[in-house]
C-alpha positions in Angstrom: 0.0 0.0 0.0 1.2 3.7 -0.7 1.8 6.2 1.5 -0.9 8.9 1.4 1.6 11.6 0.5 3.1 9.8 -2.8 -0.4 9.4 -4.3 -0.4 12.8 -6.5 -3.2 14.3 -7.9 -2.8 15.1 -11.5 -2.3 18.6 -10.3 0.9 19.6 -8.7 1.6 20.6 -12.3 1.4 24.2 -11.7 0.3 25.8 -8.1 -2.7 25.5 -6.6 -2.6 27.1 -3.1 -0.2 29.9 -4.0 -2.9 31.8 -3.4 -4.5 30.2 -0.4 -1.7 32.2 1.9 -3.2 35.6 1.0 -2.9 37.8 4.1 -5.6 40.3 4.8 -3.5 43.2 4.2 -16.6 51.8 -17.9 -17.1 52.0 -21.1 -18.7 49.3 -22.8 -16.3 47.4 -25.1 -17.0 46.4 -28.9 -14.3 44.0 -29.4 -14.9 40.8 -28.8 -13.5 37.4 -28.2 -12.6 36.2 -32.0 -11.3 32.4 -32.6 -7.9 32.3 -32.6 -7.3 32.7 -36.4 -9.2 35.9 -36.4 -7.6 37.3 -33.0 -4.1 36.6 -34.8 -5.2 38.4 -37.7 -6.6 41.6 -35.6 -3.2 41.7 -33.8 -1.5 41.7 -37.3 -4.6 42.8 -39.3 -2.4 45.3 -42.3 -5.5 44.2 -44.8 -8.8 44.7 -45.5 -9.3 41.3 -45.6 -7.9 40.2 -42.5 -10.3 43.4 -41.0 -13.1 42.1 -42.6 -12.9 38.3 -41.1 -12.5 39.9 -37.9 -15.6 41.3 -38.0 -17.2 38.1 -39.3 -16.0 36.3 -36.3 -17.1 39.2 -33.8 -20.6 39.1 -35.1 -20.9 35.6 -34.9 -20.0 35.7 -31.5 -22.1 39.0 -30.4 -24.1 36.4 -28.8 -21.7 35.9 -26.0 -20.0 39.1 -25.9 -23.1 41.1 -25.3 -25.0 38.6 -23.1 -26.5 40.0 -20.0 -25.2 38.8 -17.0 -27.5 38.1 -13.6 -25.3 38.8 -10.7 -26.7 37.1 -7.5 -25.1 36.7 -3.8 -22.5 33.8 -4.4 -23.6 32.1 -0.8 -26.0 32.8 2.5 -22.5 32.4 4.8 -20.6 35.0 2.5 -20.8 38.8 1.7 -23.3 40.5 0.0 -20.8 41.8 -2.1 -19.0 38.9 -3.4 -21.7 38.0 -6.3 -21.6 35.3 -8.9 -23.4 34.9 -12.2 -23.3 32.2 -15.3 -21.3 33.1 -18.1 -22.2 31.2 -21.0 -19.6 30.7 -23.8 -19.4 28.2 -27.2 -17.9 24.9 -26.8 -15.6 25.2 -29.8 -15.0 28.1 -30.8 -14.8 27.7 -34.6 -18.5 27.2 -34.4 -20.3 29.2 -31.9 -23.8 28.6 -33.5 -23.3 24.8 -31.7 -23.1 23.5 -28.2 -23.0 26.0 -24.9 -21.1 25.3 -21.8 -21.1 27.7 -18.4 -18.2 29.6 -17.1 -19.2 30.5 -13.6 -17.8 33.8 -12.8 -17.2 36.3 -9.5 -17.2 39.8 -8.6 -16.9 42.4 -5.6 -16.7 45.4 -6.7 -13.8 47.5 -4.9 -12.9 50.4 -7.4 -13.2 54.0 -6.2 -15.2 56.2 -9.0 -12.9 58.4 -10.2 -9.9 56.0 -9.8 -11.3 52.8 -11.2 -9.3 51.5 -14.0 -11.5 48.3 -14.9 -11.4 44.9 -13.3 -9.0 42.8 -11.8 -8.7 38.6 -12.4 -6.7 35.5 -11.6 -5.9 32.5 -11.7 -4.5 30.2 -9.7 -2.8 27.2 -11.3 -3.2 23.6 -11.8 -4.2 23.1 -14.5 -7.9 22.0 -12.5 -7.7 24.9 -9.8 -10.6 26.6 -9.5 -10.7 30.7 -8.4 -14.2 31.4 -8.3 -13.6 32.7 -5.0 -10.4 34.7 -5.6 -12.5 37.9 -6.2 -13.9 37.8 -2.4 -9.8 36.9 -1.2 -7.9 39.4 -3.1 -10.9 42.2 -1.9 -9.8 41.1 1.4 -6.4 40.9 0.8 -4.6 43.0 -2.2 -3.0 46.9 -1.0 -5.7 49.5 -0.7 -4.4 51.8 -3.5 -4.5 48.3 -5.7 -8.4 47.6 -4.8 -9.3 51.2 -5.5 -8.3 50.8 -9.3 -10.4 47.5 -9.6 -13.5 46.0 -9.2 -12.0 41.8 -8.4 -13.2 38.9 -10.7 -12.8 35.5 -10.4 -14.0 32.2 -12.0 -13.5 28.6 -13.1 -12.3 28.0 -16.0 -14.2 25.7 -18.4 -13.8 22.0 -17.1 -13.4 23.4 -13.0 -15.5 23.5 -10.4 -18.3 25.3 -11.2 -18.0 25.4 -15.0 -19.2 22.3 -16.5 -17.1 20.2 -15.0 -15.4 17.2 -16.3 -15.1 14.5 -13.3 -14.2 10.8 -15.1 -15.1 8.8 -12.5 -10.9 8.2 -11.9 -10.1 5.7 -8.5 -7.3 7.4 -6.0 -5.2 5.0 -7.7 -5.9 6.4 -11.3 -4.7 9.5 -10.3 -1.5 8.8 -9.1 1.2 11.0 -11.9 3.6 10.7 -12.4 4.8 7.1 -11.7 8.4 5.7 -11.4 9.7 3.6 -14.2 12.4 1.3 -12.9 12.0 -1.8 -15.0 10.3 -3.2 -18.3 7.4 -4.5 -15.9 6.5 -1.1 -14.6 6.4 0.2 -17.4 3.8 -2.5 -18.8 1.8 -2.0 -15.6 1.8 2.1 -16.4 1.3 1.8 -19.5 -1.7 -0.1 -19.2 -3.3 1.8 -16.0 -2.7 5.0 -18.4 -4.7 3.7 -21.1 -7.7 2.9 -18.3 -7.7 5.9 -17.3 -7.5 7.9 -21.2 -10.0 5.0 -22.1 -12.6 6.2 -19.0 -12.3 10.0 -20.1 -13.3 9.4 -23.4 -16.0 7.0 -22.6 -17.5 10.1 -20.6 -16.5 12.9 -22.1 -15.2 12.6 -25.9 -16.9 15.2 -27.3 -16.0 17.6 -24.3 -12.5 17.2 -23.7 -10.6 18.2 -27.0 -12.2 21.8 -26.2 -10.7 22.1 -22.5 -7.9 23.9 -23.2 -5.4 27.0 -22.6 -6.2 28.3 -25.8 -10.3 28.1 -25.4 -10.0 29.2 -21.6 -8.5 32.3 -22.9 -11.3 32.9 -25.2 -13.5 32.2 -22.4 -11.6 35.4 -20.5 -12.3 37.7 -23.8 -15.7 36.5 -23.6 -15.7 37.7 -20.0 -14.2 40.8 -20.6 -16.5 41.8 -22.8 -19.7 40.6 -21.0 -18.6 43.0 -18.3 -18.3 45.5 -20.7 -14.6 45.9 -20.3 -12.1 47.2 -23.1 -8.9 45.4 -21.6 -8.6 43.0 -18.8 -6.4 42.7 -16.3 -4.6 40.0 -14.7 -2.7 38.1 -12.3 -1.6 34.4 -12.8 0.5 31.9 -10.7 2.1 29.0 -12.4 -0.5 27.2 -14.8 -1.9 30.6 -14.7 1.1 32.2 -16.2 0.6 29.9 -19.2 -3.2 31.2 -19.7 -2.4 34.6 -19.9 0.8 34.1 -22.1 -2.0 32.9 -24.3 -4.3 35.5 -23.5 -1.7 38.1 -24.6 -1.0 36.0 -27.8 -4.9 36.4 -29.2 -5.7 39.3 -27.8 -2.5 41.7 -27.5 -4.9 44.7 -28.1 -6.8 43.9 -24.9 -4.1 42.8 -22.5 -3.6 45.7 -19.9 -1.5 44.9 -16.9 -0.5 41.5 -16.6 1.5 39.3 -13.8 2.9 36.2 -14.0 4.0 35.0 -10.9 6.2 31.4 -11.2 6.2 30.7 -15.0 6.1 27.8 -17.0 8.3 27.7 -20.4 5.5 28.0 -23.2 8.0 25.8 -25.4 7.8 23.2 -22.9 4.2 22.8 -22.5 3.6 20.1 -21.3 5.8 16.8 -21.1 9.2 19.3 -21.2 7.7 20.8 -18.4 7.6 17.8 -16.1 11.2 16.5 -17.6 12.5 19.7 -16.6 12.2 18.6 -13.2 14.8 15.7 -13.8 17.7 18.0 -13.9 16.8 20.9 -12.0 15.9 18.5 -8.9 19.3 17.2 -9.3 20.7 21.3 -8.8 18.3 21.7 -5.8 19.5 18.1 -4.4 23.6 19.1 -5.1 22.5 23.0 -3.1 20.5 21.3 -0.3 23.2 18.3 0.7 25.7 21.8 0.9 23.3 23.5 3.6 22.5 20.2 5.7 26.1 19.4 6.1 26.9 22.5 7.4 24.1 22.1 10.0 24.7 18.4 10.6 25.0 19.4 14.7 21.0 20.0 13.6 20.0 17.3 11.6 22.7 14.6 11.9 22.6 13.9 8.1 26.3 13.6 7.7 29.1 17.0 8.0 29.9 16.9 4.6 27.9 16.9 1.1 29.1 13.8 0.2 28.2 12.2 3.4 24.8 13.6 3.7 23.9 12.6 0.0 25.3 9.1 0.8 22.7 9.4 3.8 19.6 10.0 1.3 20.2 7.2 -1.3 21.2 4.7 1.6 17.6 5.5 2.8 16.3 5.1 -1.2 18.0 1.6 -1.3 17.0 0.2 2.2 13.9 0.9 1.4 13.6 -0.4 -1.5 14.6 -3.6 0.5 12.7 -3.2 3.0 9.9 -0.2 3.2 10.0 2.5 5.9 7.1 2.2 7.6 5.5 5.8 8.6 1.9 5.8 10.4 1.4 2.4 9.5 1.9 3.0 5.4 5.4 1.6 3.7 7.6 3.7 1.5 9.9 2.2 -1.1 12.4 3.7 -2.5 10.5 5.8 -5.1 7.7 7.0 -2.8 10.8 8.4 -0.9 12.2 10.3 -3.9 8.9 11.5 -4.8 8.0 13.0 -1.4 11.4 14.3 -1.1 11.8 16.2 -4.8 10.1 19.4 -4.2 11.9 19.7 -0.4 15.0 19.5 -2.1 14.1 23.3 -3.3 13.7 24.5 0.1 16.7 23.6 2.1 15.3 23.8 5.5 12.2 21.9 4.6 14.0 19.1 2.8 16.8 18.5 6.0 13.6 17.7 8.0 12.1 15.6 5.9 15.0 13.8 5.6 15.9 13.3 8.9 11.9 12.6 9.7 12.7 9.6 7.2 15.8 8.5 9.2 14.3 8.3 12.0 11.5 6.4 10.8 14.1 4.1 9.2 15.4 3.4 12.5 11.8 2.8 14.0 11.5 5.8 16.0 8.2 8.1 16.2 8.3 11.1 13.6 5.3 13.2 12.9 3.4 13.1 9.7 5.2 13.8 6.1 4.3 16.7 3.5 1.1 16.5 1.8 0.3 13.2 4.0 -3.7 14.2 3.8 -5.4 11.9 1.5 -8.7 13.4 -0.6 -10.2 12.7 -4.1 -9.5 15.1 -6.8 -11.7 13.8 -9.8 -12.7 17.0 -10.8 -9.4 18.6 -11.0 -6.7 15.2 -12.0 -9.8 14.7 -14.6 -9.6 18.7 -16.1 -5.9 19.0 -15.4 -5.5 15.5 -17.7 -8.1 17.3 -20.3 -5.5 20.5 -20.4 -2.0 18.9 -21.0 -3.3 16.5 -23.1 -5.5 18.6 -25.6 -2.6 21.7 -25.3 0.4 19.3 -27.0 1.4 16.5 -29.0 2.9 13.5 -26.5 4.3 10.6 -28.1 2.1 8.0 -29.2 4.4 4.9 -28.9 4.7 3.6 -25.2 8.1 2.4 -26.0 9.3 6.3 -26.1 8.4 6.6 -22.5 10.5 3.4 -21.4 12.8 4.3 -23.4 13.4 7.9 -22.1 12.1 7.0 -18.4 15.5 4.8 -18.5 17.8 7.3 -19.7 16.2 9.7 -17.8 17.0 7.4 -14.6 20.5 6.9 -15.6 21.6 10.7 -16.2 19.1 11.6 -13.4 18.5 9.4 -10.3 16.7 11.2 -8.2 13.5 11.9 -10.6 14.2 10.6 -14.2 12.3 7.9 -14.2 9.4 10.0 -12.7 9.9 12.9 -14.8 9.5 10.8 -18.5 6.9 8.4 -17.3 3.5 7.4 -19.6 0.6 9.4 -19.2 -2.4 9.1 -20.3 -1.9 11.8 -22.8 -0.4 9.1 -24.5 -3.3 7.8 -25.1 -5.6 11.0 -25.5 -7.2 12.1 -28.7 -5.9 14.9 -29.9 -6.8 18.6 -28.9 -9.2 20.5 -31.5 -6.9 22.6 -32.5 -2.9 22.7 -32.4 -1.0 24.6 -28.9 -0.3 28.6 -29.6 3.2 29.5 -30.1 3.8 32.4 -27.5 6.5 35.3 -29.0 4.5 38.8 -28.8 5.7 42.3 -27.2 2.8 42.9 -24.9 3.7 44.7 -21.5 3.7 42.2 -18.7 5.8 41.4 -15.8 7.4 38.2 -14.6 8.0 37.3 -11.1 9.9 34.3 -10.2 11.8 32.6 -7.0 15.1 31.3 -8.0 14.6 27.9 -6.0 11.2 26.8 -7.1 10.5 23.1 -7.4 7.2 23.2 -9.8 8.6 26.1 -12.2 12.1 26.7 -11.7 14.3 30.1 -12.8 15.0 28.6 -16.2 11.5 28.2 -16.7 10.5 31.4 -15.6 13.3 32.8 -17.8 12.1 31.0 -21.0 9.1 32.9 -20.3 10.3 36.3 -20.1 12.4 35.7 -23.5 9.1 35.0 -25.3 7.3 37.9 -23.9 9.3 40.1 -24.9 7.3 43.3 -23.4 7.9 41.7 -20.1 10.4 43.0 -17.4 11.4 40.2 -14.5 11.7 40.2 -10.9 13.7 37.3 -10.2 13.9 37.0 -6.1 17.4 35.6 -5.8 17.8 32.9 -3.2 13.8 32.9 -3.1 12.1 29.4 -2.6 9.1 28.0 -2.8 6.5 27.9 -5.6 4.9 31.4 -5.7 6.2 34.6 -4.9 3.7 37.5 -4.1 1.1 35.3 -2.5 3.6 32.0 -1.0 4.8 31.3 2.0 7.5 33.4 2.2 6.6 37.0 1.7 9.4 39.3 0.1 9.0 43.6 0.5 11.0 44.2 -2.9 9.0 41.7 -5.1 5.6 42.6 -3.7 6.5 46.7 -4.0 7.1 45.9 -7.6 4.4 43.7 -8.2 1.7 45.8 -6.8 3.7 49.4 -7.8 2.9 47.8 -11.3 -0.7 47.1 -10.9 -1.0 50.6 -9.7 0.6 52.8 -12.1 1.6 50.4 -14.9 5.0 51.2 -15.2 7.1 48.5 -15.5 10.7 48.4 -13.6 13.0 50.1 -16.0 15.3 47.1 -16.2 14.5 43.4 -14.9 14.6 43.4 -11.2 17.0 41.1 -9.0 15.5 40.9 -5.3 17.1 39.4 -2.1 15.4 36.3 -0.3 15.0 37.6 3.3 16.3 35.4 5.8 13.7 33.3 7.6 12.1 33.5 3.9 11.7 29.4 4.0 8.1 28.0 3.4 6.5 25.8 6.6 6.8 21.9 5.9 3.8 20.4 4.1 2.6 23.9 2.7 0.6 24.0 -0.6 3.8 23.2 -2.8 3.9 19.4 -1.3 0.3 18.8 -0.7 -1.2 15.8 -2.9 -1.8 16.8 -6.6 -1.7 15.6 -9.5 0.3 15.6 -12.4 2.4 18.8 -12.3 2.8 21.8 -12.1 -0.1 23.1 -10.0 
């Protein structure tokens, strides 16, 4: 049996619970949400022609963008203020006269007449998290001279929560990404669990899931925006969410205002390279981490020198791999210990305990409870996270790639290789509606990043930034921990910028280097280790 913290959800992809930490602290529009093909022609529209099929596409869809919206209290137990309403929006987008699907979506109105600048709205990661509620937490939350530009708006995007949501009926044990590929027979058993659970999904949902995407959830914001009767939106993203309004800027450059992307994926990576990536950059983390515990070994007693302590860790990988460590009853083999232990690695502090928890536990002694050892089902989101990654990109179709590179990955990369070029059920999938969006535009934005973090690390977040090539970044040197404004660990140089943006929308003249400040480490078993799925979160 598996310990509760190594069964993922399909979502640690890209950051769910950034957000969670949040301390207290109009004009109607025309334009509207055009396809893709006609929003890339508007941004580049030089003919008549490519003016003219704009329009075309904007009519066609005047059903959505001028809908009228009916805003009711969101709950009894909440404030009046925060309201909700059904947004309704095409299914595929290249036919709007078809199938309708709901896009629940949020308000509280917090901008100041006479200051108010439009609206505000996020999203949180995953892919699968839901932010319906982020309008009523960043009312409570953001700077005052931030909520006095915006009224807040938040929703869940198609698939989540709220809006039609895709739930495939997937077992704990279906959602368990990524899985360890040691051996020929793993592999078979993987292999075949993936195809149950691609098999179940389409048996539900086929004609659904190749429109749940980044590229239609940003058509779904447009669509928003102009409901709302908004000229430009503005927005805030954290992991996942950095990839949605990448996109967003890509179709719409003319409607993107301010824009923050907070922990960003690489849009060239999206989304098998984004998982690999965690192969080699774990390995970095793991090299930096064995340096800090050995100088604290007084602490930790994981050996005084790098070499020693990193001897320590894969002696407890290979004895239990012989014989399981046995925490609250549950048994962890060798690769349930490298996959709780791959995102400590990124925050020093966090990962010496773990460790040493492990040693102890090795030597049958008492340790508390591990990261992310609560156990709850995730349908919803492992089931519209899958939908996401798998409709966004092309994954191999042969299963023999993933052996293939899970074993090369485990040679050049011990800790996570195998992990990090495992099947998915994406091999599996049928294909997206339409092909991912190549993200290289000029519109202003800004990019915030932590230099240690274990779900989108710097080189990540600096792939990013090179295709947005309007963006400034804020790179928070020594910074760890998946989120920056709203994680754990709060830093005064990052925020000022972030939220000095927001205000005035002036970017920093020149990307930004902040310090980490000391004491800056996240609390063990925060949101970046808790059970998800497949990623990034």
């Amino acid at each position: 049996m598996q310990h509760p913290a190594y069964r993922r959800r399909l979502v640690p992809v890209l950051a769910l619970g950034v957000v969670a930490g949040l301390a207290p602290g109009l004009v109607a529009g025309s334009a509207s949400a055009a396809p893709a093909g006609a929003a890339s022609a508007v941004s580049a529209a030089s003919s008549e022609g490519a003016r003219a099929a704009a329009a075309v596409d904007a009519e066609r869809l005047a059903p959505y963008t001028r809908q009228q919206l009916t805003w009711k209290r969101c709950a009894a137990d909440q404030p009046a203020t925060y309201q909700c309403a059904t947004l309704k929006v095409p299914l595929d987008y290249t036919k709007p006269e078809g199938k309708r699907i709901d896009v629940a979506i949020s308000r509280v109105k917090t901008g100041v007449p006479g200051k108010r600048r439009g609206v505000l709205t996020f999203n949180p990661g995953g892919p699968g998290g839901a932010g319906l509620d982020l309008s009523l937490m960043f009312a409570e939350g953001l700077p005052k001279n931030v909520r006095e530009q915006y009224d807040m708006v938040g929703f869940d995007p198609r698939g989540v929560g709220e809006s039609t949501p895709v739930a495939c009926g997937l077992t704990d044990a279906e959602q368990v990404y990524p899985r360890p590929t040691r051996d020929a027979a793993e592999h078979a058993r993987n292999s075949k669990l993936a195809k149950r659970v691609a098999d179940k999904c389409r048996d539900k949902y086929g004609k659904l899931l190749p429109h749940i995407s980044t590229r239609n959830t940003a058509r779904d914001m447009d669509v928003m925006r102009a409901a709302l009767g908004e000229k430009k939106l503005n927005y805030f993203g954290v992991s996942y969410g950095t990839a949605l309004g990448a996109v967003y800027m890509q179709l719409f450059p003319q409607r993107a205002d301010r824009f923050v992307l907070d922990s960003a994926v690489d849009p060239k990576r999206m989304w098998r390279g984004m998982f690999q990536v965690w192969a080699p950059e774990t390995e970095r983390a793991f090299k930096r981490w064995t340096k800090w515990t050995a100088a604290r070994d007084a602490t930790y007693h994981l050996g005084d020198s790098p070499a020693k302590v990193a001897r320590t860790f894969r002696k407890l990988v290979a004895r239990a791999d012989v014989d399981p460590i046995v925490i609250d009853g549950q048994k962890l083999d060798g690769a349930e210990v490298r996959d709780i232990t791959r995102a400590e690695f990124f925050t020093v502090r966090s990962g010496a305990k773990v460790v040493a928890d492990l040693k102890k536990a090795a030597e049958g002694r008492q340790v508390r409870e591990l990261p992310g050892a609560q156990e709850q089902s995730m349908d919803n989101m492992a089931s519209s996270q899958l939908a996401v990654v798998c409709s966004d990109s092309s994954w191999p179709r042969d299963p023999e790639t993933y052996r293939r590179d899970a074993i090369r990955g485990a040679a050049r990369y011990p800790l996570y290789g195998d992990f990090a070029s495992t099947i998915a059920p994406c091999a599996y999938w049928d294909k997206g509606a339409e092909p991912a969006t190549t993200v290289d535009n000029k519109v202003k934005s800004l990019v915030v990043q932590n230099e240690w973090d274990s779900q989108t690390p710097l080189v990540t977040g600096k792939a990013m930034h090179r295709a947005l090539k309007g963006s400034r970044m804020v790179t928070v040197s020594g910074g760890e921990g998946h989120g920056v404004v709203f994680g754990d660990s709060r830093n005064a140089c990052a925020e000022k910028a972030t939220m000095g943006y927001l205000v005035t929308g002036k970017l920093p003249a020149k990307d930004l280097t902040c310090k980490a400040t000391s004491g800056g480490q996240r609390r063990a078993g925060s949101a970046e280790t808790a059970p998800s799925p497949f990623g990034l979160r």
